[in-house]
C-alpha positions as CSV (number, residue, x, y, z in Angstrom):
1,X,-9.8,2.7,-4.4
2,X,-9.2,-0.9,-5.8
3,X,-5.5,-1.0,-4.5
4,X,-6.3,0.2,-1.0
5,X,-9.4,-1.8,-1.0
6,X,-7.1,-5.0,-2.2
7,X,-3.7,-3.8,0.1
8,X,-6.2,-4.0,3.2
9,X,-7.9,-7.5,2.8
10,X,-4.4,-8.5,2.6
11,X,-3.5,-7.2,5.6
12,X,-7.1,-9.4,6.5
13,X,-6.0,-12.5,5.1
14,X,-2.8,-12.8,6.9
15,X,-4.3,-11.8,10.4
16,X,-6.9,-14.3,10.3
17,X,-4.2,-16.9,8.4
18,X,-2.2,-16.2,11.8
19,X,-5.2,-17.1,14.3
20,X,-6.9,-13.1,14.1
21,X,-10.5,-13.3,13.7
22,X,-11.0,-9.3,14.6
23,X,-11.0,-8.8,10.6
24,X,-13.9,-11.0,10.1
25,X,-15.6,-9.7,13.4
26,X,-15.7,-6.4,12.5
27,X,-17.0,-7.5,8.7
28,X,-13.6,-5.6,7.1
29,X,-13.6,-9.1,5.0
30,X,-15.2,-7.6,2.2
31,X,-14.3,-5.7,-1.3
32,X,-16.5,-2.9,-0.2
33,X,-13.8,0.8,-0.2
34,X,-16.1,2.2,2.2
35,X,-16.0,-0.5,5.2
36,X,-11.5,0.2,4.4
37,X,-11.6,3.6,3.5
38,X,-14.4,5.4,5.4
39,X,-16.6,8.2,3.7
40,X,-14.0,10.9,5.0
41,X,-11.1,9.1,3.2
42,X,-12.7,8.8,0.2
43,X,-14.0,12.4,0.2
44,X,-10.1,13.3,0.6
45,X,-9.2,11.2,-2.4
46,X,-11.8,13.0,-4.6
47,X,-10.3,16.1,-3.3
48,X,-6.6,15.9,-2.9
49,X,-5.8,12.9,-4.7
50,X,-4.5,11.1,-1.3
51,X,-6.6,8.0,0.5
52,X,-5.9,5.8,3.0
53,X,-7.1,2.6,4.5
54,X,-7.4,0.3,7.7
55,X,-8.0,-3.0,8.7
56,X,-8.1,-3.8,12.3
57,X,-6.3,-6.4,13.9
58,X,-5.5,-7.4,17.5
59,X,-1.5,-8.2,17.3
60,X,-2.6,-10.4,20.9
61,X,-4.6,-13.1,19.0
62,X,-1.5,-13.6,16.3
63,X,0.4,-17.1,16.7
64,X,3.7,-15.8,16.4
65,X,3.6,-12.6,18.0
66,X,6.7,-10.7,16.2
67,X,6.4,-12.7,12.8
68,X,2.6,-12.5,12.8
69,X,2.9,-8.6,13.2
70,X,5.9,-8.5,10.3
71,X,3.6,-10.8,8.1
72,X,0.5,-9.0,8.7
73,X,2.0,-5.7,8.2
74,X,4.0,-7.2,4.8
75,X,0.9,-8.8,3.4
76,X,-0.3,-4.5,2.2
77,X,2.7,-3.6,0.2
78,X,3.1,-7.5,-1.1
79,X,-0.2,-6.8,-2.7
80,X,0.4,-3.9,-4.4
81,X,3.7,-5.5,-5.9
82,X,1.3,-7.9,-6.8
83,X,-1.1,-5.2,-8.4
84,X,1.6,-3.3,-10.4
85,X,2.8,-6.9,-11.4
86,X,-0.1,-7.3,-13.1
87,X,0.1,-4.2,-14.7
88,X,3.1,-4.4,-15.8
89,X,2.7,-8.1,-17.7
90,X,-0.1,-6.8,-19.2
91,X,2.0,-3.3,-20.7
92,X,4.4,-6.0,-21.6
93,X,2.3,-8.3,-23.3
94,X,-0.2,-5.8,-24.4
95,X,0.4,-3.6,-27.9
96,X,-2.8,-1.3,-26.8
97,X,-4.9,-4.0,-28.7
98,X,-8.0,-1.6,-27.7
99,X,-9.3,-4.2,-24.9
100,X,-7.1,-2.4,-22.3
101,X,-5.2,0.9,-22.7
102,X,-0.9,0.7,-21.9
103,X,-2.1,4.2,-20.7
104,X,-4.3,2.4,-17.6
105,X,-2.1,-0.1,-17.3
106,X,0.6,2.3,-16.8
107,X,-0.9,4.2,-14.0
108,X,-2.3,0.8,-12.1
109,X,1.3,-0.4,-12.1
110,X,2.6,3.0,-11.4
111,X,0.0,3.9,-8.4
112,X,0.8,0.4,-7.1
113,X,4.4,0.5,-7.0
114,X,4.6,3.9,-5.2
115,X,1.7,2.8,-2.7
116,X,4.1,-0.1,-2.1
117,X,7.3,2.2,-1.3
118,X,5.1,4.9,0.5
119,X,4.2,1.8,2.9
120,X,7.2,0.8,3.5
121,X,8.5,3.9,5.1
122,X,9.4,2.9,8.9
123,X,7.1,5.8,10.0
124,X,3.9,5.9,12.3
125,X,1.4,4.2,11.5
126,X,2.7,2.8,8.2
127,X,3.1,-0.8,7.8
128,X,6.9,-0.3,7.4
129,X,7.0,1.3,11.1
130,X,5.0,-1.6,12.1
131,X,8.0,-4.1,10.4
132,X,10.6,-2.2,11.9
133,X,9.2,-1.5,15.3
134,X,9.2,-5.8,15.8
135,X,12.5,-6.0,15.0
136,X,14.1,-2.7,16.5
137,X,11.3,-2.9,19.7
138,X,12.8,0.3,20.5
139,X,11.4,2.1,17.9
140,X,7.7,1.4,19.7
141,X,7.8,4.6,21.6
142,X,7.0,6.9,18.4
143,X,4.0,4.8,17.7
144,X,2.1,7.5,20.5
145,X,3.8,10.3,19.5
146,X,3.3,13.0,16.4
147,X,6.6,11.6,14.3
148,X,4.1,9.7,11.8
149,X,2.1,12.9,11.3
150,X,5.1,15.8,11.4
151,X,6.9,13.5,9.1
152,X,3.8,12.6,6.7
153,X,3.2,16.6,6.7
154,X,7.2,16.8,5.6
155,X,7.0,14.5,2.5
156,X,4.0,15.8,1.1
157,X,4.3,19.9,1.9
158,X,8.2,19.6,0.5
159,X,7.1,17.6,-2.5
160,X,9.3,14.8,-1.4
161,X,7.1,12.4,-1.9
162,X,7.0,12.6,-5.6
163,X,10.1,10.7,-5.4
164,X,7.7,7.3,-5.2
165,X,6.2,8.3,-8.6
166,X,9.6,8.9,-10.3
167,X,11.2,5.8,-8.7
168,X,8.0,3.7,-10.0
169,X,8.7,5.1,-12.9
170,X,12.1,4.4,-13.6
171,X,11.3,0.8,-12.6
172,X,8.5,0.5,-14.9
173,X,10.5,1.9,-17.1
174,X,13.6,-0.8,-17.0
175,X,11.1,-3.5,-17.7
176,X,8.9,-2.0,-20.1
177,X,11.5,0.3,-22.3
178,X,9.3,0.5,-25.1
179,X,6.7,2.6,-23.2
180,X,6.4,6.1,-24.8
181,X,6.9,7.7,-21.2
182,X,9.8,6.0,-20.8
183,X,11.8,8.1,-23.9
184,X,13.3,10.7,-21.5
């Protein structure tokens, strides 16, 4: 909840940076999950183990139309670098002194890192289709179609997507070597 709640005021931050009051408007400026994440999402987290967020913007207030959109849309997944940097200083710098456990410090920089990658994918309506579709404009068309939900259905029914854990995993691992997940 923290990272979604976190990805999506960054989203909010860089509208309004780029001339975008809608965030502010629509009171999304706030660490409340429930104003990102919605009572359904959150339900579905419990549930599942899968949440999402959103943080409305109007793309025709931006300054710089294109590099607004690519900025706004970068800002999410920046964050949760951010986030898993975080962690991962502190799993570095940290000998599970009792204050903090490597364990949750593990997982936030793990959870972070694949929320990063997951966005990133150049599908509907990630923020990595919103990156692409500004610089490939032809890409725009699948915005309206059922790509971003046929192909969301694909990763998680096949068990692709635990690639983004393994992958955030490996990288954690090449920083922090002395982690005992990392003895594989």
């Amino acid at each position: 909840m923290v990272s979604i709640t976190i990805h999506e005021l960054a989203h909010g931050i860089v509208a309004l940076s780029q001339g975008d009051n809608t965030p502010q408007v629509t009171g999304h400026m706030t660490l409340n999950p429930v104003v990102h994440m919605g009572w359904e999402s959150l339900i579905f987290l419990c549930l599942v183990g899968i949440a999402w967020g959103q943080m409305p913007v109007n793309p025709s207030k931006f300054r710089y139309h294109k590099l607004s959109n690519i900025l706004v849309s970068a800002a999410g997944p920046v964050s949760n670098l951010g986030l898993a940097s975080i962690g991962i200083a502190g799993l570095y710098l940290s000998k599970d002194n009792g204050l903090v456990s490597q364990e949750f410090l593990y997982l936030a920089a793990q959870i972070n890192i694949t929320l990063c990658l997951f966005n990133l994918l150049p599908i509907p309506p990630l923020d990595g289709f919103h990156i692409c579709s500004e610089i490939f404009p032809g890409l725009k068309w699948l915005e309206n179609s059922y790509f971003g939900l046929f192909a969301m259905m694909i990763i998680w029914i096949t068990g692709i997507g635990t690639i983004f854990f393994v992958v955030s995993q490996w990288i954690i691992c090449k920083l922090v070597p002395t982690l005992s997940v990392c003895s594989f």
